[in-house]
BAGU-583027 format. One record per residue: residue number from 0; z, x, y of N, C-alpha, C in turn. Coordinates in Angstrom, 2 decimals. Each point is the difference from the previous one (the first is absolute). Example, Ala and Ser with C-alpha at 12.3 -4.5 7.8 and 13.67 -1.06 7.14 Angstrom:
<recs>
num 0 n_w 7.80 n_u 13.19 n_v -5.69 ca_w 0.00 ca_u -0.89 ca_v 1.19 c_w 0.00 c_u 0.90 c_v 1.20
num 1 n_w -0.72 n_u -0.35 n_v 1.05 ca_w 0.06 ca_u 0.82 ca_v 1.19 c_w 0.73 c_u -0.77 c_v 1.09
</recs>
This chain:
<recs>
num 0 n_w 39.55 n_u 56.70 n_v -5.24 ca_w -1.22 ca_u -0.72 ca_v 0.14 c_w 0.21 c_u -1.42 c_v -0.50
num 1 n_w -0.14 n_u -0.93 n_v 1.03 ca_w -0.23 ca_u -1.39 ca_v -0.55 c_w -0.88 c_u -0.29 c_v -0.85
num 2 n_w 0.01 n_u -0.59 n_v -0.72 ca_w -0.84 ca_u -0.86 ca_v -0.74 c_w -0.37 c_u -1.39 c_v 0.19
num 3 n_w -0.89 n_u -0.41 n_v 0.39 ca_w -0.59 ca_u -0.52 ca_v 0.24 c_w -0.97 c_u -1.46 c_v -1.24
num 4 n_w 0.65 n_u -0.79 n_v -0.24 ca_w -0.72 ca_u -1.17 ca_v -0.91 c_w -1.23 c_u -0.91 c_v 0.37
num 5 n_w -0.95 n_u -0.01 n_v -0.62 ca_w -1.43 ca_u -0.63 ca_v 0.59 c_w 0.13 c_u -1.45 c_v -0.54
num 6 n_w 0.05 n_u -0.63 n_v 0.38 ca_w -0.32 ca_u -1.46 ca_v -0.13 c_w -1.40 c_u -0.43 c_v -0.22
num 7 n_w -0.59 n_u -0.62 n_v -0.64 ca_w -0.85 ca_u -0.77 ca_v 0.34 c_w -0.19 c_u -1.24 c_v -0.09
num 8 n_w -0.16 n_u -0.64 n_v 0.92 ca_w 0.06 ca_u -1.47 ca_v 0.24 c_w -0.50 c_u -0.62 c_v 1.09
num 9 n_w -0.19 n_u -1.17 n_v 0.22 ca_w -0.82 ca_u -0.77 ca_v 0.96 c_w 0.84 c_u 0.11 c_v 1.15
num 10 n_w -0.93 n_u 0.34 n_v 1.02 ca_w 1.05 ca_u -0.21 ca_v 1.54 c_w -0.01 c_u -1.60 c_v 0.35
num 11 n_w 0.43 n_u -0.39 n_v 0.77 ca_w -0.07 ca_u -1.30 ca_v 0.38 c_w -0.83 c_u -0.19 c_v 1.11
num 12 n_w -0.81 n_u 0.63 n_v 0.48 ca_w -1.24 ca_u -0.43 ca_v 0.46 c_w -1.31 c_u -0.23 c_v -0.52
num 13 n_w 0.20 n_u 1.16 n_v -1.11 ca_w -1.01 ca_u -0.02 ca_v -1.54 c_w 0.00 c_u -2.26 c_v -0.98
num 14 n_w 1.25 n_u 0.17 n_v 0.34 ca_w 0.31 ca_u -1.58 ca_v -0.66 c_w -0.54 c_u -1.00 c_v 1.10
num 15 n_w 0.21 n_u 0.53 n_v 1.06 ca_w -0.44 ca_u -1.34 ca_v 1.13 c_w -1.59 c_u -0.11 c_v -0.41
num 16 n_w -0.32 n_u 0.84 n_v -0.11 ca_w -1.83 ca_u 0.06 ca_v 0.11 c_w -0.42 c_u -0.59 c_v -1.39
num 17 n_w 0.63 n_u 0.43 n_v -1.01 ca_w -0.59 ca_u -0.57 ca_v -1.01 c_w 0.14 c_u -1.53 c_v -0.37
num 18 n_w 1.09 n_u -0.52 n_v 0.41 ca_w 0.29 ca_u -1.12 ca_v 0.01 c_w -0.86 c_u -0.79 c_v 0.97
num 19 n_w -0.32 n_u 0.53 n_v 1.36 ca_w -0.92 ca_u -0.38 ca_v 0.75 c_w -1.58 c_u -0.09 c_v -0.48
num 20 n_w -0.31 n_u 0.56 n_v -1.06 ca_w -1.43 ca_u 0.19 ca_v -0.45 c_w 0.47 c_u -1.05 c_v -0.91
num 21 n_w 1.02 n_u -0.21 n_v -0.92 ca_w -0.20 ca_u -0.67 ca_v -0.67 c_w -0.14 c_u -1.67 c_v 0.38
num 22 n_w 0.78 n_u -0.25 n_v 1.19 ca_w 0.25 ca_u -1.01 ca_v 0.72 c_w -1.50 c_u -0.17 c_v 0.00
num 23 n_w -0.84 n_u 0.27 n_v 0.81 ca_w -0.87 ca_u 0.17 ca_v 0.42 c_w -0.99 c_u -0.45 c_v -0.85
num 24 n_w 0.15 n_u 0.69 n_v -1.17 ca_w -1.09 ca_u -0.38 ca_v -1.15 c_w 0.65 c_u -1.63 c_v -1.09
num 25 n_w 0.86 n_u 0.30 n_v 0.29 ca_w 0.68 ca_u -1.38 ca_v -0.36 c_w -0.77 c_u -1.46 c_v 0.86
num 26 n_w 0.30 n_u 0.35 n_v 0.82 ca_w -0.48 ca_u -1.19 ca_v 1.44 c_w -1.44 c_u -0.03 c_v -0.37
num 27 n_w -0.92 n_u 0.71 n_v 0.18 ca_w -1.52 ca_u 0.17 ca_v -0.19 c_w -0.16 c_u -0.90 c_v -1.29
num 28 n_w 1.17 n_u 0.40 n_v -1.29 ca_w -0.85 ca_u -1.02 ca_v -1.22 c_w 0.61 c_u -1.37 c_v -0.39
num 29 n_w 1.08 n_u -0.27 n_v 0.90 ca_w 0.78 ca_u -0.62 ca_v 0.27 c_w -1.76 c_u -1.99 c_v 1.17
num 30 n_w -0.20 n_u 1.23 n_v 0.66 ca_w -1.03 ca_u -0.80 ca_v 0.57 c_w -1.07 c_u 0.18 c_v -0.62
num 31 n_w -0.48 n_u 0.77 n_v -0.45 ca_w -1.34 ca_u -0.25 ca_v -0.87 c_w 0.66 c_u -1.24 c_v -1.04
num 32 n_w 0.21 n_u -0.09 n_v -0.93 ca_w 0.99 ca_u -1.17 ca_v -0.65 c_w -0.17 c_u -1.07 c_v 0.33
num 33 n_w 0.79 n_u -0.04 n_v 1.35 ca_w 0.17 ca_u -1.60 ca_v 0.57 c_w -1.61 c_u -0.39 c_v 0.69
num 34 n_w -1.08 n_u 0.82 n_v 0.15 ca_w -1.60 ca_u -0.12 ca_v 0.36 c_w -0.26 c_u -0.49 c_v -1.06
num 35 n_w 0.48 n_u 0.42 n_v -1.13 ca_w -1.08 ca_u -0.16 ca_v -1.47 c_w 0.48 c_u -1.29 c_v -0.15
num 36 n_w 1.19 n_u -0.66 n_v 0.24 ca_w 0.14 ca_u -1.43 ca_v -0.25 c_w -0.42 c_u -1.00 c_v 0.93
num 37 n_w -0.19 n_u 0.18 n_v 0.73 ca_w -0.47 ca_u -0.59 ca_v 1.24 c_w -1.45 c_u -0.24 c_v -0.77
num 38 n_w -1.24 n_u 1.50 n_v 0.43 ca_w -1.15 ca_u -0.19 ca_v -0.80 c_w -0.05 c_u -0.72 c_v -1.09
num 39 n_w 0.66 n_u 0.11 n_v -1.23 ca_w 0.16 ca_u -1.06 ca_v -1.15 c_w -0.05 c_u -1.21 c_v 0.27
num 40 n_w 0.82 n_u -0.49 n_v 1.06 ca_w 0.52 ca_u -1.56 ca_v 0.63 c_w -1.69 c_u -0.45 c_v 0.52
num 41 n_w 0.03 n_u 0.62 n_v 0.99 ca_w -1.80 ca_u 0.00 ca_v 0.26 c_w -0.96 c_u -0.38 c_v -1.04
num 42 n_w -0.19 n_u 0.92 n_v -0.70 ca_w -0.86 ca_u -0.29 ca_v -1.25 c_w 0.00 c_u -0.98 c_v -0.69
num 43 n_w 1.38 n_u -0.43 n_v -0.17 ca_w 0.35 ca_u -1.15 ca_v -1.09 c_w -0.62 c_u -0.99 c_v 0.65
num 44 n_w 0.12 n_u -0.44 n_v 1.59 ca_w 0.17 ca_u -1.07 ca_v 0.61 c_w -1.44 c_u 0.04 c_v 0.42
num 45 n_w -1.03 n_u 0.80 n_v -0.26 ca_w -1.22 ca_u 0.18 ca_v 0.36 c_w -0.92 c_u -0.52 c_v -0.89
num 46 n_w 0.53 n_u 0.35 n_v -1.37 ca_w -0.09 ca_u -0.10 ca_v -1.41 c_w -0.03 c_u -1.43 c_v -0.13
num 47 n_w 1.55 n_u -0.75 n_v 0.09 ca_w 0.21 ca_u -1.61 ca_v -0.13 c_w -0.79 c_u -0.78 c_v 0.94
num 48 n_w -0.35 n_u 0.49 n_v 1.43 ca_w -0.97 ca_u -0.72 ca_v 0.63 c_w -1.33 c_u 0.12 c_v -0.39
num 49 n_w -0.19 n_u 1.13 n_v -0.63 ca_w -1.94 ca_u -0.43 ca_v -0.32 c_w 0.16 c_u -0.49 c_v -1.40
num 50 n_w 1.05 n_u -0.42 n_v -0.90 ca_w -0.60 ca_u -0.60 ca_v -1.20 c_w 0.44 c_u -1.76 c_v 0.87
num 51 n_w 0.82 n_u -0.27 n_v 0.77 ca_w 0.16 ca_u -1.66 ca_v 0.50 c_w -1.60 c_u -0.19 c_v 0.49
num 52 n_w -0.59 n_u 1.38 n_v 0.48 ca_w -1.22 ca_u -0.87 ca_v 0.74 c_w -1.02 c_u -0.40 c_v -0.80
num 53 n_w 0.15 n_u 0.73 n_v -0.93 ca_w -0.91 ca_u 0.13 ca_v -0.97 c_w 0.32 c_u -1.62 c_v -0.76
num 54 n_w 1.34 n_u -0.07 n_v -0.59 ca_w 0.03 ca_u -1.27 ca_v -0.37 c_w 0.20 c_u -1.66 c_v 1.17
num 55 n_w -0.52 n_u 0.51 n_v 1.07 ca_w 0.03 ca_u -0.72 ca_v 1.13 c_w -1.65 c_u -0.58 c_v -0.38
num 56 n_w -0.92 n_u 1.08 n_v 0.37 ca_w -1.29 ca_u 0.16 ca_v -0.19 c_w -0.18 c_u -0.52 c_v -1.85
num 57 n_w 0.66 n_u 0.28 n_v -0.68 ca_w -0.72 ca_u -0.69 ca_v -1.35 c_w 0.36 c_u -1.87 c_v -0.19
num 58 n_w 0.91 n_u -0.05 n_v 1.24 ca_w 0.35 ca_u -1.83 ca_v 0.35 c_w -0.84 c_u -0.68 c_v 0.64
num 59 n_w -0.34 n_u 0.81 n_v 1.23 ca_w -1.36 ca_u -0.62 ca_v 0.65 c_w -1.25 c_u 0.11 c_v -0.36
num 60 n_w -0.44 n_u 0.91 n_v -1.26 ca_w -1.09 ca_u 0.13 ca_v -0.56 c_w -0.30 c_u -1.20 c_v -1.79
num 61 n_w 1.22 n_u -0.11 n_v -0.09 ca_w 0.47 ca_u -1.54 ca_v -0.93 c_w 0.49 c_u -1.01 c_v 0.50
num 62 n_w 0.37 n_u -0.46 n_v 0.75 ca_w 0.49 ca_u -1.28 ca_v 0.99 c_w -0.58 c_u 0.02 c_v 1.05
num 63 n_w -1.01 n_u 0.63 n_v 0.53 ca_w 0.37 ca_u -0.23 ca_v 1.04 c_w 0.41 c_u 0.40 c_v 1.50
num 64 n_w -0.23 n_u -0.10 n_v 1.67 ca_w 0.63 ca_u 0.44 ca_v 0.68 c_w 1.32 c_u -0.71 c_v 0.51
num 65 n_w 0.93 n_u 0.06 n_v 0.25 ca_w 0.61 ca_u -1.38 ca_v 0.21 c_w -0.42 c_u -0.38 c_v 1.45
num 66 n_w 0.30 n_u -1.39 n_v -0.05 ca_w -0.44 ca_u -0.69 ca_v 1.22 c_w 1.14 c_u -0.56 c_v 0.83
num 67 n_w 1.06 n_u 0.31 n_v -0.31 ca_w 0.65 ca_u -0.49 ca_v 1.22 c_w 0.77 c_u 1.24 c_v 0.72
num 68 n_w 0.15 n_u 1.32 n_v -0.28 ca_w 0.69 ca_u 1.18 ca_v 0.19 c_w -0.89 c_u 0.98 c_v -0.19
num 69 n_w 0.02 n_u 1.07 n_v 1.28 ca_w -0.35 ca_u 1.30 ca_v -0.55 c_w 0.80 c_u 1.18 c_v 0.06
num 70 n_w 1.71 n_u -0.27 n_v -0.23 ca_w 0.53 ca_u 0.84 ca_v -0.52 c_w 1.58 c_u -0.33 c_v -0.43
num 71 n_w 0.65 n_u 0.75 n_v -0.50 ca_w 1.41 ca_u -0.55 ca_v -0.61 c_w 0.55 c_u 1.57 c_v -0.75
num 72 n_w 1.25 n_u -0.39 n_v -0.20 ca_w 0.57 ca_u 0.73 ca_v -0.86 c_w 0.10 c_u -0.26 c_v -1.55
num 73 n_w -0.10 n_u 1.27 n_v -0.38 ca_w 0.08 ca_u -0.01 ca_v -1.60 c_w 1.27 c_u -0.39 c_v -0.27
num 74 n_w 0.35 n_u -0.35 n_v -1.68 ca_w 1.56 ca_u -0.41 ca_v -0.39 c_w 0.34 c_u 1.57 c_v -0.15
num 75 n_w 1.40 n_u -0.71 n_v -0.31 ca_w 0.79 ca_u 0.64 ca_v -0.81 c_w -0.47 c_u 0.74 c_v -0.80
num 76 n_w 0.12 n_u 1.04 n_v -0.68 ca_w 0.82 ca_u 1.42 ca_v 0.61 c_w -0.95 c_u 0.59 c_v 1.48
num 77 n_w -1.11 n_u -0.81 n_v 0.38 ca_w -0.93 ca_u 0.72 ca_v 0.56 c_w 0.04 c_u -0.49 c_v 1.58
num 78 n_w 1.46 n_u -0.46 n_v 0.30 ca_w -0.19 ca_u -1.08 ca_v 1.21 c_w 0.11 c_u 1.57 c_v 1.29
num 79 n_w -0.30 n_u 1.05 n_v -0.26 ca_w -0.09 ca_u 0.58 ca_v 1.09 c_w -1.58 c_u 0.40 c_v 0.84
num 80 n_w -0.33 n_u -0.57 n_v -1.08 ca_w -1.84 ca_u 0.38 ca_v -0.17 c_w -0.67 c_u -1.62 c_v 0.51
num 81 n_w -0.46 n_u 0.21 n_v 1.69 ca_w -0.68 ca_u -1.28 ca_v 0.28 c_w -1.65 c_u 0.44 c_v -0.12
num 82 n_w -0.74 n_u -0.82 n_v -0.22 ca_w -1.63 ca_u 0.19 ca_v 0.02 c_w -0.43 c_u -1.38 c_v 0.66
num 83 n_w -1.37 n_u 0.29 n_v 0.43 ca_w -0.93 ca_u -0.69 ca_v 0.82 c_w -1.31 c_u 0.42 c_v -0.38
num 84 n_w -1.47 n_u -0.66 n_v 0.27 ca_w -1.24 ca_u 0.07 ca_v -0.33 c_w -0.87 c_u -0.16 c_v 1.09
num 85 n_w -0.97 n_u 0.93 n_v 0.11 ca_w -0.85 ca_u -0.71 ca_v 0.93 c_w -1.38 c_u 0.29 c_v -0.54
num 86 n_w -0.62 n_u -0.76 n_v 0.55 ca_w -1.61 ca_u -0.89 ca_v -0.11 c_w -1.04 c_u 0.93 c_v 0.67
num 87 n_w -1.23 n_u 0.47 n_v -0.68 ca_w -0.74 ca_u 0.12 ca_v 1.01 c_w -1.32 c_u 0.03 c_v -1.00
num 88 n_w -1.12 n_u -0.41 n_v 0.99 ca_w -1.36 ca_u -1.03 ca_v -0.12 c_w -0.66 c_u 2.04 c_v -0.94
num 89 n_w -0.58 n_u -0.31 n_v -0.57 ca_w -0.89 ca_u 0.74 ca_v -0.42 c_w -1.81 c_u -0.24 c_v -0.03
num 90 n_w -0.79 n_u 1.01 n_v -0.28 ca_w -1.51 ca_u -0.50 ca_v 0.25 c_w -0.49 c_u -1.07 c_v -1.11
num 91 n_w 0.95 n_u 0.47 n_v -0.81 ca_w -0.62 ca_u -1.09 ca_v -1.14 c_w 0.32 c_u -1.22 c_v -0.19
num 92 n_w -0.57 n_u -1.02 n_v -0.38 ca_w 0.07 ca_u -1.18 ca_v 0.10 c_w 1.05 c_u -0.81 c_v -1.12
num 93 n_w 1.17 n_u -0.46 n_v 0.92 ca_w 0.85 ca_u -0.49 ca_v -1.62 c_w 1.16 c_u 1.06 c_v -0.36
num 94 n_w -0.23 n_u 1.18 n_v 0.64 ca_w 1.09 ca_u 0.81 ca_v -0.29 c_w 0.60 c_u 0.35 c_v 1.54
num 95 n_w 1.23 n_u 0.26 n_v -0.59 ca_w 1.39 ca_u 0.47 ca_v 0.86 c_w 0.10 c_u 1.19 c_v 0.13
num 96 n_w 0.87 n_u 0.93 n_v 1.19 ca_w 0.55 ca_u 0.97 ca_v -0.49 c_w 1.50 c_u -0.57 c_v 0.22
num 97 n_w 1.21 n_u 0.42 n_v -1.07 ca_w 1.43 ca_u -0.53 ca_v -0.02 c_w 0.58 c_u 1.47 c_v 0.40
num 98 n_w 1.18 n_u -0.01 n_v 1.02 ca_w 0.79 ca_u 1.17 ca_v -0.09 c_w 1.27 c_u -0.54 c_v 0.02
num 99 n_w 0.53 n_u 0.27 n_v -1.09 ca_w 1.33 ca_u 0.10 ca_v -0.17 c_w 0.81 c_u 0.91 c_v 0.33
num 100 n_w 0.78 n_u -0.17 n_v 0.85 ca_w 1.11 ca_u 1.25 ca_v 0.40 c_w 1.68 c_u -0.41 c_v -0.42
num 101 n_w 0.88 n_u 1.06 n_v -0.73 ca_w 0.90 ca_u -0.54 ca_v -0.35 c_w 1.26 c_u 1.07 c_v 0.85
num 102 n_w 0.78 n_u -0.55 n_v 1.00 ca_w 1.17 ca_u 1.05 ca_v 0.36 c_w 0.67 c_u -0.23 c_v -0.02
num 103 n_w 1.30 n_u 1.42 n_v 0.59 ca_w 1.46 ca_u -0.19 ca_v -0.33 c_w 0.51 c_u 0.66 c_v 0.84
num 104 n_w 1.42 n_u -0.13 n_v 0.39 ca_w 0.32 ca_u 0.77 ca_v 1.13 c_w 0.17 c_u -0.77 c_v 1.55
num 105 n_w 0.32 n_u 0.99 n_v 0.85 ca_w -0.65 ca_u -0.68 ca_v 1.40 c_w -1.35 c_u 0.03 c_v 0.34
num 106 n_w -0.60 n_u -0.78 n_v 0.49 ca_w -1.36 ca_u 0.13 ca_v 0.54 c_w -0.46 c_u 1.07 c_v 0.72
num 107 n_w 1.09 n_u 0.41 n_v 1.10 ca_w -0.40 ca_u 1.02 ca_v 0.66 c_w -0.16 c_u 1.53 c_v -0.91
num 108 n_w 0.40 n_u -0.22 n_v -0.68 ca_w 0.20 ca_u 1.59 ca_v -0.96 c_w -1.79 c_u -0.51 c_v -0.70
num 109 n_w -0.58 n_u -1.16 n_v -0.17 ca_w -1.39 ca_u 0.10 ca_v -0.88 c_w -0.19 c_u 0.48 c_v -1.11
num 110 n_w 1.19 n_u -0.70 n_v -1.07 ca_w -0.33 ca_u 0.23 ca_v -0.88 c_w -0.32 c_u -1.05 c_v -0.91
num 111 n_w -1.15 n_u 0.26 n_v -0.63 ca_w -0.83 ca_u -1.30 ca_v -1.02 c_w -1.45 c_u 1.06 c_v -0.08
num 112 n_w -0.12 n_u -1.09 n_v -1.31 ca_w -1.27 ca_u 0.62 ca_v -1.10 c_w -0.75 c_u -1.27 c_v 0.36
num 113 n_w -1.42 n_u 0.20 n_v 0.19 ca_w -1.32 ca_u -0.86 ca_v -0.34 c_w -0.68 c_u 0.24 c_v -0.90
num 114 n_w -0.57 n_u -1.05 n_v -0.28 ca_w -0.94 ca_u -0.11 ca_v -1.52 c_w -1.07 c_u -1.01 c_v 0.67
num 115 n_w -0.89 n_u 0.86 n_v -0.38 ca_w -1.71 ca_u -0.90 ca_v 0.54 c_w -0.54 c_u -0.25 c_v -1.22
num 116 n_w -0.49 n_u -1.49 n_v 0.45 ca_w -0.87 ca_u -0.45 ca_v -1.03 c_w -1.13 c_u -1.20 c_v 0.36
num 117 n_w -0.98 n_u -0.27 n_v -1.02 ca_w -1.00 ca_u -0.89 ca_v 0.56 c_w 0.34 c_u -1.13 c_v -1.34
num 118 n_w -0.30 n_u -1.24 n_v 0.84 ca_w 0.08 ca_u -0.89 ca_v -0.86 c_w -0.91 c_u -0.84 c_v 0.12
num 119 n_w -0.37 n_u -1.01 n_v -1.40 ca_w -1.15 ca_u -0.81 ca_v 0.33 c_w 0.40 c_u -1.16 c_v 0.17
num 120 n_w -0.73 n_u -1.59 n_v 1.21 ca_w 0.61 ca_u -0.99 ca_v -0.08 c_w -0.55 c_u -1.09 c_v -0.75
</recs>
């Protein structure tokens, strides 16, 4: 009578699969990851455009609207961030409404923050 020795051990189709799940789950957090920085990038840049408008809007509410430009780029570090303003008549007499919009990016993608405000002249 032979005897017979039992092995136990992984076949090699057992290894293809697991490696394949792991692949698999690798890739999945691998891209969740590179989303979450992206979103972050977003935020930040969403973030830095509504405090410029804000200090856009606290310039024209102390100086002033300017009168020869209604729009330009910010400096340095901020020269990616252009803003512009526009005008419009309200019921009340003597007051403005100001909208400041500040963006970044390509235009076609639409990205920029507005900030509304009324001002008195």
């Amino acid at each position: 009578m032979a005897l017979f020795r039992c092995h136990k051990a992984f076949t090699l189709l057992e290894v293809m699969i697991a490696l394949a799940v792991a692949a698999t789950a690798l890739l999945a957090l691998l891209s969740l990851g590179n989303r979450s920085i992206a979103v972050h990038d977003r935020l930040q840049k969403t973030t830095r455009a509504t405090l410029l408008a804000q200090a856009k809007m606290a310039e024209f509410e102390t100086a002033g609207l300017p009168r020869d430009r209604d729009s330009d780029r910010f400096a340095e570090p901020f020269e990616q961030f252009r803003w512009h303003y526009a005008i419009a008549e309200t019921p009340l007499p003597s007051t403005i409404e100001v909208r400041v919009i500040v963006a970044w990016g390509e235009e076609r993608d639409n990205e920029s923050v507005s900030l509304t405000s009324f001002l008195l002249l």
